[in-house]
C-alpha positions as CSV (number, residue, x, y, z in Angstrom):
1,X,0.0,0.0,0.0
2,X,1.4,3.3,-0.6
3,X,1.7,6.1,2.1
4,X,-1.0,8.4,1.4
5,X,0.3,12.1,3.0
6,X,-2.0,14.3,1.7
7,X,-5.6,13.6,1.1
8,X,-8.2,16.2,-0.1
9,X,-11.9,16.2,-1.7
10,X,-12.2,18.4,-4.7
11,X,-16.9,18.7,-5.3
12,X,-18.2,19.3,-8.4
13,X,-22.0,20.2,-9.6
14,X,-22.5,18.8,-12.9
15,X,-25.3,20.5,-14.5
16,X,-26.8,19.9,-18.3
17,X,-26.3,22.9,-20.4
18,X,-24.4,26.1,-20.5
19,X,-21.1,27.9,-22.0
20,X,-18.2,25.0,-22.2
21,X,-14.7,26.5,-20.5
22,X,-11.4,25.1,-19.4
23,X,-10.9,24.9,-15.8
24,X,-6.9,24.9,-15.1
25,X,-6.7,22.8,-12.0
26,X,-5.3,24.5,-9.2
27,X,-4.5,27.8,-11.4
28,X,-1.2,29.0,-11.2
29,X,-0.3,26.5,-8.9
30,X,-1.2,23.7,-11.5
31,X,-1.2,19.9,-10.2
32,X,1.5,19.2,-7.4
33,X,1.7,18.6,-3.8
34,X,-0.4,21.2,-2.7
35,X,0.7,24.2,-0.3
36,X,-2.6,22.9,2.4
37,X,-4.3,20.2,2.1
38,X,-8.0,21.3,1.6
39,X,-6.0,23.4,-1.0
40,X,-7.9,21.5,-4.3
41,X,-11.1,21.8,-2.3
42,X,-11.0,25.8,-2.2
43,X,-10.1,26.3,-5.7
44,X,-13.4,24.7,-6.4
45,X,-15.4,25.8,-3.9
46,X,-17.5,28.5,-5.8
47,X,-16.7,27.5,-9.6
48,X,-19.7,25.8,-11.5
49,X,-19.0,23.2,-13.7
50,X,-21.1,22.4,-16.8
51,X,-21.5,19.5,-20.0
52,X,-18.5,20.2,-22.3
53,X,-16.4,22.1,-19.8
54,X,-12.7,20.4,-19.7
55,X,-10.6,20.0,-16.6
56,X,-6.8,20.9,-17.4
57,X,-4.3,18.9,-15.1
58,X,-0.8,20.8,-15.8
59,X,2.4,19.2,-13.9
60,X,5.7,18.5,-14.4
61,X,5.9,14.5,-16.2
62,X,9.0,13.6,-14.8
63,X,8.2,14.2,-11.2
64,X,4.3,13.5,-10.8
65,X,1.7,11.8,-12.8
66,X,-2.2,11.6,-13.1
67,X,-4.0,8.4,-12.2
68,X,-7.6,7.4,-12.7
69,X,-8.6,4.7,-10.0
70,X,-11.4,2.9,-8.8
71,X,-13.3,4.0,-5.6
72,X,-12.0,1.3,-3.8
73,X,-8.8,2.1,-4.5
74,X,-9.3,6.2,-3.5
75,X,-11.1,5.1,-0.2
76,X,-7.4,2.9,0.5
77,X,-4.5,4.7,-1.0
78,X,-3.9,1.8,-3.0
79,X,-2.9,1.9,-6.5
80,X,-2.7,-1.5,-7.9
81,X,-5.7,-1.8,-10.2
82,X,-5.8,1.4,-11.8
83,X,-8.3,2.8,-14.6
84,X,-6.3,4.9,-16.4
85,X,-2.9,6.7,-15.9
86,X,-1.6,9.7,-17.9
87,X,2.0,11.0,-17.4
88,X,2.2,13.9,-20.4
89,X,2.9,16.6,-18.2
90,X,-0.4,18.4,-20.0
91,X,-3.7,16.3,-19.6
92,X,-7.2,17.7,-20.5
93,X,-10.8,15.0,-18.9
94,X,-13.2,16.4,-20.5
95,X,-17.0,16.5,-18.5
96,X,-18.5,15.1,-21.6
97,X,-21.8,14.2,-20.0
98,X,-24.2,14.0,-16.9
99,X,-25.0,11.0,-15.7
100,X,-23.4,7.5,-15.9
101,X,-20.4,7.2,-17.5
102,X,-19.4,3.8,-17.3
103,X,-15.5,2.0,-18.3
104,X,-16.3,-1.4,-19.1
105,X,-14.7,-3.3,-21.4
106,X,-13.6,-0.1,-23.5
107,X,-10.9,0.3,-20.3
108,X,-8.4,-2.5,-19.6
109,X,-7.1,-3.1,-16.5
110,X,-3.9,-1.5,-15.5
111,X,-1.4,-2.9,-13.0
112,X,1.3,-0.7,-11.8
113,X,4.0,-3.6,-11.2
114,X,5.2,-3.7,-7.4
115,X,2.7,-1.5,-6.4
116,X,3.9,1.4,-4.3
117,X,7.8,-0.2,-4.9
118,X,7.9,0.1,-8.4
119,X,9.9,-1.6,-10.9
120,X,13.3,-1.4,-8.9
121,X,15.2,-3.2,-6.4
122,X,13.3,-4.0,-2.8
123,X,13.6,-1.5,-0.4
124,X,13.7,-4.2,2.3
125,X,15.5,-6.6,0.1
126,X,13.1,-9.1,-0.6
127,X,13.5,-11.3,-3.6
128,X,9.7,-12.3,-3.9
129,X,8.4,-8.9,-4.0
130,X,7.5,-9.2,-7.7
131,X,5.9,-12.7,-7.4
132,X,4.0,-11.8,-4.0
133,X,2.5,-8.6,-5.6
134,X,1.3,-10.9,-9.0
135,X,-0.4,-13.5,-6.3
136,X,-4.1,-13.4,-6.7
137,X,-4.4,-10.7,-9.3
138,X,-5.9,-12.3,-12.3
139,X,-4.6,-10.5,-16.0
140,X,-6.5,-11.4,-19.1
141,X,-5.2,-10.4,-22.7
142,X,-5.6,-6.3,-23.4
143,X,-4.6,-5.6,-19.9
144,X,-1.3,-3.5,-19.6
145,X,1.4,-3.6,-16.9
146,X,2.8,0.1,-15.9
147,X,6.4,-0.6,-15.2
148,X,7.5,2.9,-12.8
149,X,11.6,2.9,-13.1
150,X,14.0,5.3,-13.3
151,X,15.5,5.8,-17.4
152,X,19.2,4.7,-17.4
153,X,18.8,2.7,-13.9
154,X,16.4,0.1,-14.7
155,X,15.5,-1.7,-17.6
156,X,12.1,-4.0,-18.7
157,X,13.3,-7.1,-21.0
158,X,10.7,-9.6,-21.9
159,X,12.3,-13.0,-22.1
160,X,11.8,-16.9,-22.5
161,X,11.1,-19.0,-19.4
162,X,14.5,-20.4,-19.5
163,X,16.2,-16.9,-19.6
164,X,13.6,-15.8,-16.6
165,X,15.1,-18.6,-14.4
166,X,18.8,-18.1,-15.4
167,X,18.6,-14.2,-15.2
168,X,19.4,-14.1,-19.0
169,X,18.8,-12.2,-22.3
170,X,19.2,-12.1,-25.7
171,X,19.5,-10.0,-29.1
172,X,15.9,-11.1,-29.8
173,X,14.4,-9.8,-26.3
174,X,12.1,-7.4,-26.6
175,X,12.9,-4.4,-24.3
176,X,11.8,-1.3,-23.1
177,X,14.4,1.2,-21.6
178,X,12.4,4.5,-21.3
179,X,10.5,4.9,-17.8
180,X,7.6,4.7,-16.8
181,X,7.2,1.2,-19.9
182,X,4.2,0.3,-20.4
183,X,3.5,-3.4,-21.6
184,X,0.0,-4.3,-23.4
185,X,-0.8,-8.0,-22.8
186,X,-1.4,-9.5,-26.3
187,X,-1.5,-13.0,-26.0
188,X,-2.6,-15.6,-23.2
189,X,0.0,-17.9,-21.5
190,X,2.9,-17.5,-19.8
191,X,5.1,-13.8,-19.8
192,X,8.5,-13.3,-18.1
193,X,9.9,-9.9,-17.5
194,X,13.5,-8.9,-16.1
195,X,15.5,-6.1,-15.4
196,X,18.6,-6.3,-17.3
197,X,20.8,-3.9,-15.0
198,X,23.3,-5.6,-13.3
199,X,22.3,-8.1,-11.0
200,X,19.1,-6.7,-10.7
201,X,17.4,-9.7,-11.5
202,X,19.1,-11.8,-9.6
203,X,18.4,-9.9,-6.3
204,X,14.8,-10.0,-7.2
205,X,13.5,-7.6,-10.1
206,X,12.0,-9.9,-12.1
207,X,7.9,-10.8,-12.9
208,X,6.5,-13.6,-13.9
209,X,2.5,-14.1,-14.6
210,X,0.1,-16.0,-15.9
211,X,-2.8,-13.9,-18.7
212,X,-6.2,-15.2,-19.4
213,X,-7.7,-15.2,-23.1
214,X,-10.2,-11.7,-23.4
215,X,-13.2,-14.4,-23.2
216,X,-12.3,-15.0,-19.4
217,X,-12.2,-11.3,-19.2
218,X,-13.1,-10.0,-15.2
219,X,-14.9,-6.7,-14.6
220,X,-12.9,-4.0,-14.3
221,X,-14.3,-1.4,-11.4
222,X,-15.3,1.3,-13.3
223,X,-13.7,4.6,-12.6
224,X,-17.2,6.5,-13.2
225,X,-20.2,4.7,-11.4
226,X,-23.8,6.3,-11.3
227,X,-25.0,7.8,-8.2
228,X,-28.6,9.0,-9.5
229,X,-30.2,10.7,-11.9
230,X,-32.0,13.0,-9.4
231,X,-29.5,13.7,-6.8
232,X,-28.8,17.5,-8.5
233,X,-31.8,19.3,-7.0
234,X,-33.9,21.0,-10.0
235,X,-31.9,20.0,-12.6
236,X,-34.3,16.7,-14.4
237,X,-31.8,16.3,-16.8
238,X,-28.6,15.9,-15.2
239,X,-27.3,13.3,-12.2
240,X,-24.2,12.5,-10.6
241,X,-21.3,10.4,-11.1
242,X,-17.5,10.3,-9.4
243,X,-14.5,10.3,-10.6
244,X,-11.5,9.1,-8.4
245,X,-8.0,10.2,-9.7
246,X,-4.7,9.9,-8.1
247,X,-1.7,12.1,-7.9
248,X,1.3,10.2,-7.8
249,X,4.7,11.1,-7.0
250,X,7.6,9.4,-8.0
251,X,8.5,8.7,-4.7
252,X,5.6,6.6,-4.7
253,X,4.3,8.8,-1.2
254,X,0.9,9.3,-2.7
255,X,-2.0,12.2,-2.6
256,X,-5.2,12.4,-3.7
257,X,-8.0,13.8,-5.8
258,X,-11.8,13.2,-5.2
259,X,-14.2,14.6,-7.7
260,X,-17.7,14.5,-7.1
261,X,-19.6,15.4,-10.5
């Protein structure tokens, strides 16, 4: 689980019809660890937000990130199932509707791989870590696993079960040496991953799983749920829905963003 220091609830009326406008999230301060923490709250507090209206997260990409999670995951701190995640420095959501805006199968699930450790050597020098994160989490083809490493430190090489056990790799390895990689699951079976660094794998950074064919496909929580379609008082035509986003830092100390549309 990560450590969640700063928490905050950001609530947003939703309403049917009026003139579109950006909203830049947080203003000049843009989307960072904020200088209070009811600091997100009381930059909303006041602003009406309307059908077409687009919510601008501006932060720096190679120090924090934007996350999309379920409620579940917002009410823990927990990250490990995630919606979506966007890390572009410059990311519009757009309030394209009132009501129930639901995920489903258009979304696949997203693992962020070690959870709050990232893809990187144990902090407490446990060699499992990989393997006891994987346990229990079921992955089914169009899925995609976020690996969160440092560019020039770590590495992501998909290998052959032999080269997984010997801590190997080849020419014909696929690899990925930009962080944050992110790997889209294509094909049931069996997929190995390894960090090619040093002896990185050997002391433990390496992932192996198990992907289900699409057909076995789970539901994925959706990161929009409805609330109901009268909640907004004297407004027939519009209703509520959530949306749970997650500000991560590097660091993996994580904050959060409620939004109550």
């Amino acid at each position: 689980m990560a450590s969640c220091h700063l928490c905050w609830a950001i609530g947003f009326l939703l309403v049917a019809s009026a003139a579109a406008k950006e909203h830049m999230v947080g203003e000049s301060e843009g989307w960072k660890t904020p200088p209070s923490k009811d600091f997100y709250q009381e930059w909303a507090n006041g602003k009406k937000f309307v059908v077409g209206d687009k919510l601008v997260f501006r932060y720096t990409p190679s120090a924090h990130s934007l996350v999309e999670v379920t409620e579940r995951e917002f009410q823990f701190c927990t990250q490990h199932d995630v919606i979506e995640m966007h890390y572009q420095g410059h990311t519009v959501i757009d309030l394209d509707r009132p009501g129930t805006r639901s995920a489903g199968s258009a979304r696949n699930g997203i693992h962020i791989v070690g959870g709050s450790n990232g893809w990187k050597l144990p902090i407490d020098g446990n060699s499992s870590l990989f393997q006891t994160w994987a346990e229990n989490k079921q992955f089914v083809v169009g899925d995609e696993l976020v690996f969160l490493f440092t560019t020039g430190v770590h590495n992501v090489l998909e290998v052959s079960e032999s080269q997984f056990d010997a801590c190997t790799h080849s020419f014909e390895s696929k690899g990925h040496f930009t962080g944050p990689a992110i790997v889209r699951l294509s094909s049931p079976g069996n997929h190995y991953f390894i960090c090619g660094v040093g002896q990185h794998c050997e002391r433990g950074v390496k992932l192996n799983i198990t992907v289900a064919p699409a057909a076995l496909d789970k539901t994925h929580g959706a990161v929009l749920y409805e609330s109901s379609a009268t909640t907004t008082r004297g407004l027939s035509s519009s209703s509520s829905f959530q949306i749970y986003l997650l500000f991560q830092l590097l660091l993996f100390s994580s904050s959060f963003l409620y939004l109550l549309l």
